[in-house]
N, C-alpha and C positions, 0 to 999 in steps of 0.2 A: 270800649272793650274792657272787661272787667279781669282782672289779675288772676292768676291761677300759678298751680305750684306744675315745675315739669317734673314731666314720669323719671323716674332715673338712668331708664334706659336711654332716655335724651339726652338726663346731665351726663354719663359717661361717655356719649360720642363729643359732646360738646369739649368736654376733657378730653376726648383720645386727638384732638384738633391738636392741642396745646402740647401734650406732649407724645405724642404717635404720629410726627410728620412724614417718616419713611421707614425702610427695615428696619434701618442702622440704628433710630430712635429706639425703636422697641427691642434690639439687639442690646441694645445697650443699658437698658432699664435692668432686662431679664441676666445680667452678665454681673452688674452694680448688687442686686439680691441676692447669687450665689456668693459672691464675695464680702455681703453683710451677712452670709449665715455658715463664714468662717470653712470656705471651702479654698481648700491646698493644689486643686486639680478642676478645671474647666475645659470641655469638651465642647466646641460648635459646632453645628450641620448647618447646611444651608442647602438652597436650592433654588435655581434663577434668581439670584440674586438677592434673596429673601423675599421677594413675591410670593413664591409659593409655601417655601417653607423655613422659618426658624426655628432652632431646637437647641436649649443650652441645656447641661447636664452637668451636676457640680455632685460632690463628695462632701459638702454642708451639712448642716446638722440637720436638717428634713425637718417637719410638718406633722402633726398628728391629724388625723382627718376635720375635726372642729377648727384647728388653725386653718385649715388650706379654704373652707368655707368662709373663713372670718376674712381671712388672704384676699379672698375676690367680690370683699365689701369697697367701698369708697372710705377711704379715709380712716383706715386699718391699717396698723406698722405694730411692729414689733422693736422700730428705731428708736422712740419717743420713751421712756420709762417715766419721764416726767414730762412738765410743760416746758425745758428750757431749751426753747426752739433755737437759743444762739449757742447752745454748747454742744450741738450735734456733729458727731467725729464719724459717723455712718454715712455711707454714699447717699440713700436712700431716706427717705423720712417724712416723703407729704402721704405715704398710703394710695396712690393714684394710679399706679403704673399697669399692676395688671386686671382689676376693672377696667380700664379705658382700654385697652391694648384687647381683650377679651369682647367689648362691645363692638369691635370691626372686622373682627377676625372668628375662626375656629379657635380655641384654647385648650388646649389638653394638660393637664396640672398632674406628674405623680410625685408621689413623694413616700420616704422613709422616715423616721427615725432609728436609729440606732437600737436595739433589743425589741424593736415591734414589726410588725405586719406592713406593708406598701398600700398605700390609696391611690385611687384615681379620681379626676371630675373634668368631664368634659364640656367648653359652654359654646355655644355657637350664635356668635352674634346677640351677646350682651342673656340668652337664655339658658337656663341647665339643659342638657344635652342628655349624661348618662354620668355614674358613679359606681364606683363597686374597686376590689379589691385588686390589687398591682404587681407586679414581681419585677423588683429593680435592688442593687444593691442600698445602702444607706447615700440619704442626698436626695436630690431633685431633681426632676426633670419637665423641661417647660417645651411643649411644640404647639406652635403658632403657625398657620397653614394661612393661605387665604386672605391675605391681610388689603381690606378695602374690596372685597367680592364684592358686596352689599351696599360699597358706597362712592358708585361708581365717579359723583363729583371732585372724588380727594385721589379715587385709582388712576384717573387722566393726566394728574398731574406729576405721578410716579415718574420718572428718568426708565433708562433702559435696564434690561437685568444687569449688562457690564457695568455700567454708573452704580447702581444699587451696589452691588458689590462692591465697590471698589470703599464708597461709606462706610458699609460692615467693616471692610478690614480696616479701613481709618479708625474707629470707633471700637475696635478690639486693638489694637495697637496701642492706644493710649491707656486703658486699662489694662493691657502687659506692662506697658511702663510704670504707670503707678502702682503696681502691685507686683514688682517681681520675684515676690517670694511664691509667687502662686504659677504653678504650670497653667499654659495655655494651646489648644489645638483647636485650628480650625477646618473644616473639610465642607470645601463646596463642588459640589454634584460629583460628589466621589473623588475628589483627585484632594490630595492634603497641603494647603495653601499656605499654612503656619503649623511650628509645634515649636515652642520653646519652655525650657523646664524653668525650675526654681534657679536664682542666681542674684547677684549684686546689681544694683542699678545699672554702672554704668556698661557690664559687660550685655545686661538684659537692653539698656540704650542702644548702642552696637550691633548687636542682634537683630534688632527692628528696623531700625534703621541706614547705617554701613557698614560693614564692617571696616573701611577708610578710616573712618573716624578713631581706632587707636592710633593712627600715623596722624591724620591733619584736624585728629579734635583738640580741646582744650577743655581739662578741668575746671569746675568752678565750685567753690566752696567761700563764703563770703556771710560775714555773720553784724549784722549793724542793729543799735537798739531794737531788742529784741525780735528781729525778722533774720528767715537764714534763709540764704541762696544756696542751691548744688546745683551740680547738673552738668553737661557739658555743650559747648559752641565747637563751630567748625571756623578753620582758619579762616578768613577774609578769601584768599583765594581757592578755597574749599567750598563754590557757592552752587544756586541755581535757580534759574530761570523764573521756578514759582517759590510760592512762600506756603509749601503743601509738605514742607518735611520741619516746622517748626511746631515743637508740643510744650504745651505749658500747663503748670500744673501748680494749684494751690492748697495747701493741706492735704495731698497726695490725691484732689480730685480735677480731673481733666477740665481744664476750662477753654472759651473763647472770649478772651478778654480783652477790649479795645487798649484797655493800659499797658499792658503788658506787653501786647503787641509795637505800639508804639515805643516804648522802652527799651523795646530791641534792636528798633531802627535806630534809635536815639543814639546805642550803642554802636552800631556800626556805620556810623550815618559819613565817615570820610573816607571811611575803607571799601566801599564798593561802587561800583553803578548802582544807578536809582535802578535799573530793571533785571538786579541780580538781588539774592535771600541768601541768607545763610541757613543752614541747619543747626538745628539748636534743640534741644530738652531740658527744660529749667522747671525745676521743682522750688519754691516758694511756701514756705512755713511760717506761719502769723496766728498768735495766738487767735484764738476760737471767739473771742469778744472783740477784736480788729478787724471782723472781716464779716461781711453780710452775706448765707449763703443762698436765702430767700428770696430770689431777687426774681427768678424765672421758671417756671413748672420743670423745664426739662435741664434746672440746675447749671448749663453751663456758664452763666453768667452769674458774676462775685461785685462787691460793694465793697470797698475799704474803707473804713473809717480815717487811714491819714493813707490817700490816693500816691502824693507828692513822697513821703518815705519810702512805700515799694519802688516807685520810679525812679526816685534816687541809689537805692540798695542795688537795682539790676542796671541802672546803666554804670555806677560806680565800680560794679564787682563786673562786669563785662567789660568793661575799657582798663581796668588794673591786668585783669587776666591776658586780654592783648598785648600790653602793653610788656607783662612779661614774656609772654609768646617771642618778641624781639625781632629781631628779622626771619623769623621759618616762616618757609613760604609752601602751599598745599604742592605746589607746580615744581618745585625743587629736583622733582627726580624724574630722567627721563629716560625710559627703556630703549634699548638699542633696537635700530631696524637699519639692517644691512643693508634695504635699496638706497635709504636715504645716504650711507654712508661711500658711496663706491668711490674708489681711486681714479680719478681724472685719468690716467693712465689705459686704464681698461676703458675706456669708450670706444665703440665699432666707430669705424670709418665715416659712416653713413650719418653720424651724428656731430662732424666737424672735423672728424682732426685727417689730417693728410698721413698715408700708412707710408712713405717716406721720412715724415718728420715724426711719427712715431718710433721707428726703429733707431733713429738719431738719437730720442731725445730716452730711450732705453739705454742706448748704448753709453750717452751721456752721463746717465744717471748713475754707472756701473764704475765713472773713475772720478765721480765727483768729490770731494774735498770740502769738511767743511769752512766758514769762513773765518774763525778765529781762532783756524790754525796757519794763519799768515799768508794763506791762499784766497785773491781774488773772487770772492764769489759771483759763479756764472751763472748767466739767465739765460731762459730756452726761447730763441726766437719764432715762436710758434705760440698761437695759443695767447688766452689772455693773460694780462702778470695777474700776479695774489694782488688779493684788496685787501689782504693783512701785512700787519708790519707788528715788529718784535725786537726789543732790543738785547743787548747780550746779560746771559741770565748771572747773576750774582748770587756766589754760595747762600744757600737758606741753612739760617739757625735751627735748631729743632724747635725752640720757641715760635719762632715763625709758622713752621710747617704745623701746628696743633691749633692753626686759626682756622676757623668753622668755613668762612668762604676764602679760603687758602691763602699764597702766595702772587701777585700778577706776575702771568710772562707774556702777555701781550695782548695787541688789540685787532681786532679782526673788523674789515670795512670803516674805520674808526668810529663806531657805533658801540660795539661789545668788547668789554674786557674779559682774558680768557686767563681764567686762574688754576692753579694746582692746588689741590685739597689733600688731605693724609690721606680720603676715600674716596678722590673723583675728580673729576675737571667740573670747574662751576663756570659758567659763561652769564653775564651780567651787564644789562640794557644800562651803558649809562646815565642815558638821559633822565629812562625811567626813575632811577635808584637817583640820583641827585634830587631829582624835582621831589619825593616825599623826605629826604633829609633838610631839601631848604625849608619844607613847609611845617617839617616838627622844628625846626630851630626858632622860625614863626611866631609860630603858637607860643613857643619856651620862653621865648624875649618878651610875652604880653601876656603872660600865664600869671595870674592874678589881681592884673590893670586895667581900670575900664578904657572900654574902644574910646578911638578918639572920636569926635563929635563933631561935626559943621551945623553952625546956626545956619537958620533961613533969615534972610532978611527981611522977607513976609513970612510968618507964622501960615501953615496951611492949615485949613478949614477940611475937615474930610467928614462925610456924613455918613455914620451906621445904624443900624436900628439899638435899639435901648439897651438887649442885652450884651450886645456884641461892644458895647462901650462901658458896662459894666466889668466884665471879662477884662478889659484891654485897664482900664480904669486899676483894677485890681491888679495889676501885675505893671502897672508906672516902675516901683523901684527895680523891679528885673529888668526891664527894657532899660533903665537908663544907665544900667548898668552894659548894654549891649552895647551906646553907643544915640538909644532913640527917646528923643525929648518929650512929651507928652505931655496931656492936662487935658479932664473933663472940660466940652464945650457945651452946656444945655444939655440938653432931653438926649438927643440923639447926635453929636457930634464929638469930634475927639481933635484938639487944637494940638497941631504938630512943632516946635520950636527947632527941632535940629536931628538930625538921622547921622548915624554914621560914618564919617567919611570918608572909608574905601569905597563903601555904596557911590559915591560920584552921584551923578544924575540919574533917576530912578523913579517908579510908579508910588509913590505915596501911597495915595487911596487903592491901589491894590496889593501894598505889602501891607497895611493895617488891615485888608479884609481879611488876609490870608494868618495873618496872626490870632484875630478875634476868631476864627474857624479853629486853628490848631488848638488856643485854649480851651475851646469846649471839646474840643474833642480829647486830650492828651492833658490839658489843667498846666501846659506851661509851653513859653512861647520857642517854637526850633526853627521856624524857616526864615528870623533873621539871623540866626547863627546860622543856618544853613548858607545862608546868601552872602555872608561876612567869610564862611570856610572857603564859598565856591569862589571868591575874593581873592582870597590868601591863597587858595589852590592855584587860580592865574597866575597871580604876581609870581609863584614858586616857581611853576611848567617858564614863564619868560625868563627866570633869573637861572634858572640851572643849566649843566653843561649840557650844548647842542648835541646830537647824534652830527656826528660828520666831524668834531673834535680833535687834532691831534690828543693825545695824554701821552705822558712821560711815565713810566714805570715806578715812578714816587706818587708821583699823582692819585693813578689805578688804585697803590697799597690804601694810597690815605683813605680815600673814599670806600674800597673796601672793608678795611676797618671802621669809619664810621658808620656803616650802613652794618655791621656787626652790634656796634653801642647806638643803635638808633630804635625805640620802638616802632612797630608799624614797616619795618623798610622792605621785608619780604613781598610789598604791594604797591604800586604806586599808587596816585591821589584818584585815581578813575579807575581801581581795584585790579589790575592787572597785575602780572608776577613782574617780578624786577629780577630775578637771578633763575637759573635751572641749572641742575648735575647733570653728570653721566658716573655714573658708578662705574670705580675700576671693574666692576664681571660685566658691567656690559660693553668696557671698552674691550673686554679680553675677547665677547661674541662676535663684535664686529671683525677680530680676527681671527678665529675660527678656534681660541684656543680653549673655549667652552661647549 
């Protein structure tokens, strides 16, 4: 079979593969070009989910009719002024997007310049269609109808129009966020699903994604040999189920990037459950020759020339930021609901109590005396006694009363301690709140020292294929720093001398597998530290105080106040809240005086 050149209406399908995999794809080309041709105002349509129809429409500087023809060449940009393909600071830059996009689809292209005349060109499936003159204000306008009528092997594989959707808005989301200086509105099948104006990141952050997040975000500003982190995180106990509210972004362009991802885990890796996410929008600035943006047709994937420094910048500058975060917890405040609160008192008959020993214990109620006015304190024999206990309250200093989780005046089931705040009653799991102050004190007492170590008496033999001992090979000084002995055995083995020794008894050959996997994936080793935290998190949960506890009223203060000077302590070690309020207006609700 003898070589031949393909027509180019092929090479452009063949390119619409690579990067026209869905709406959201080509939504997002056509949204990346209004915003390289300096538009302040972006307008979306949609229609079944971009199936039918996409339409961007910007306030850019437009097109004179020879560009818009040259526009829907292959490998045509107006990004490029020269050849330095690594100083490109434009979203856009291979010239591919709307030839490919146009060979699957209907294309309708108009466009302005500023002081001239509107053009049109319409192509339909990779062919001109029709041309001629337009009326639209200055700027662009791109509709895309149709997308994959013609080919019908890639339209089978389209999701529903709600999935498609739901892409789009993911895929304008993140270019609102990288570009908030620019309005954006979207309008699918007539109903307006997004409009937000020009604004600062972080309130443009918030906007898109909670507005929670000015109460349980955290700032991030973080600046290390020459790379700067911003952005903002959600507390620990601010989390959720998927990892579908996390955006990242490098050089202000939206990426999917396995590092970076992993980096955030890496961050939060002892403050949640494995099957909770936090929310997060992290912006990542690396000069223009650190960072490779050529790596994928549809650009979201990036190359760093030192991988290990961003990873370090975002897990460094995401654990300082927690760490001053301090004990605030997302769960801290909890709105009143009067059913939950009702007085043992008012229960109908029919729910336990005897309308005999109700009216006693009414009438009881009306000459009772408190107890440390030298009077007897009486109990109602009726009914269960309190599972709280409380000692007698000692004048508070104003010093005192201006501590963030208050004053203790008692303990409730001997499980929660029930404190006075200047703004609320804060009630506090002891066990929880112990168990992560034992396990930062932990960490504090070994925070610089390598783990300790247990030799094998036999050396194990564990066998992995070439690269995976490569990998492991290469990262000898950091493991032995964990605690794990190592040294190349031959071609394909890695000879173990001594692991850890909180690890106890443990799978060898499958904590080296899991290590050689993590470094190829992430370039440094976390699930023996993982296995070494979830170690130290044990020994922590066994050594701190039980729920079922007497505590003494010194006790409560002390721990109180630690868990004040403790990073981290608003969550226990398996991400959960350690403390909650009630705000004085909602204790006033539950008595009707609001």
């Amino acid at each position: 079979m003898s070589i031949r050149r393909l027509p180019s209406e092929l090479i452009n399908r063949i390119a619409a593969g690579e990067v026209v995999e869905r709406p959201a794809s080509a939504l997002k080309e056509l949204i990346e070009n209004s915003l390289d041709a300096g538009a302040k105002a972006v307008a979306i349509r949609l229609s079944g989910g971009g199936l039918e129809l996409v339409e961007v429409t910007d306030d850019g500087s437009g097109m004179s009719p020879a560009e818009m023809k040259l526009a829907l060449e292959r490998h045509a940009t107006s990004k490029l002024p020269d050849d330095a393909i690594e100083d490109v600071s434009s979203f856009g830059f291979r010239g591919e997007a709307l030839p490919s996009i146009a060979s699957v689809a209907r294309l309708t292209l108009e466009s302005r310049e500023r002081g001239a005349d509107g053009w049109r060109v319409a192509i339909d499936h990779g062919q001109l269609a029709e041309e001629g003159p337009a009326a639209l204000p200055p700027g662009t306008r791109v509709r895309v109808e149709g997308l994959f009528d013609k080919v019908p092997a890639r339209r089978k594989f389209l999701r529903s129009p709600r999935s498609e959707y739901a892409a789009c808005l993911d895929a304008v989301k993140r270019l609102a966020m990288a570009r908030p200086d620019v309005a954006f509105s979207l309008d699918h099948d007539g109903r307006c699903s997004l409009n937000v104006q020009p604004s600062d990141g972080p309130t443009r952050v918030a906007a898109l994604l909670s507005h929670e997040l000015d109460r349980h975000g955290i700032g991030i500003d973080c600046i290390r040999d020459g790379l700067h982190l911003t952005g903002v995180v959600s507390l620990p106990t601010f989390n959720r189920g998927m990892a579908d509210q996390q955006f990242l972004f490098v050089n202000s362009r939206p990426v999917k990037d396995r590092l970076l991802v992993g980096a955030l885990r890496a961050a939060y890796r002892d403050l949640l459950a494995r099957d909770r996410h936090p929310v997060a929008a992290l912006f990542v600035e690396v000069p223009a020759g650190e960072v490779d943006i050529n790596v994928h047709p549809a650009k979201t994937e990036v190359r760093f020339r030192d991988p290990a420094a961003v990873r370090g910048l975002i897990v460094g500058g995401l654990r300082a930021a927690l760490d001053e975060a301090g004990h605030r917890s997302a769960a801290r405040e909890q709105f009143a609901a009067a059913v939950n609160w009702q007085s043992e008192l008012d229960r109908r008959p029919s729910e336990g109590w005897d309308p005999d020993q109700l009216v006693a214990a009414r009438s009881e109620a009306q000459t009772w005396t408190p107890a440390f006015a030298g009077v007897t304190e009486r109990k109602l024999e009726f009914g269960q006694a309190p599972a709280g206990r409380a000692e007698q309250a000692q004048p508070v200093s104003a010093e005192q009363a201006r501590f963030p989780l208050g004053v203790a005046r008692g303990q409730v089931a001997a499980t929660y301690i029930v404190a006075e705040a200047e703004d609320g009653l804060v009630i506090v799991d002891q066990h929880a709140a112990h168990e992560r102050l034992v396990l930062e004190r932990m960490r504090k007492a070994s925070d610089g020292e390598e783990v300790a170590r247990q030799a094998l008496l036999v050396p194990d033999v564990v066998e992995l294929d070439e690269t995976g001992c490569d990998r492991l090979e290469a990262a000898i000084p950091d493991l032995a720093a964990l605690g794990l002995e190592i040294e190349r055995f031959g071609t394909s083995a890695i000879l173990v001398r001594a692991i850890p020794a909180p690890l106890g008894k443990t799978d060898i050959p499958g904590l080296l597998s899991d290590l050689a996997a993590e470094l190829a994936e992430l370039g440094t080793a976390l699930s023996l530290r993982d296995k070494l935290d979830h170690v130290a998190a044990t020994m922590a949960c066994h050594g701190s105080v039980r729920a079922g506890r007497i505590l003494s009223v010194a006790e409560m203060n002390a721990l109180l106040r630690e868990m004040e000077a403790t990073p981290h302590s608003g969550q226990c070690n398996h991400g959960r809240p350690t403390w909650v309020k009630l705000a004085h207006a909602d204790i006033e609700k539950l008595f009707g005086r609001r």
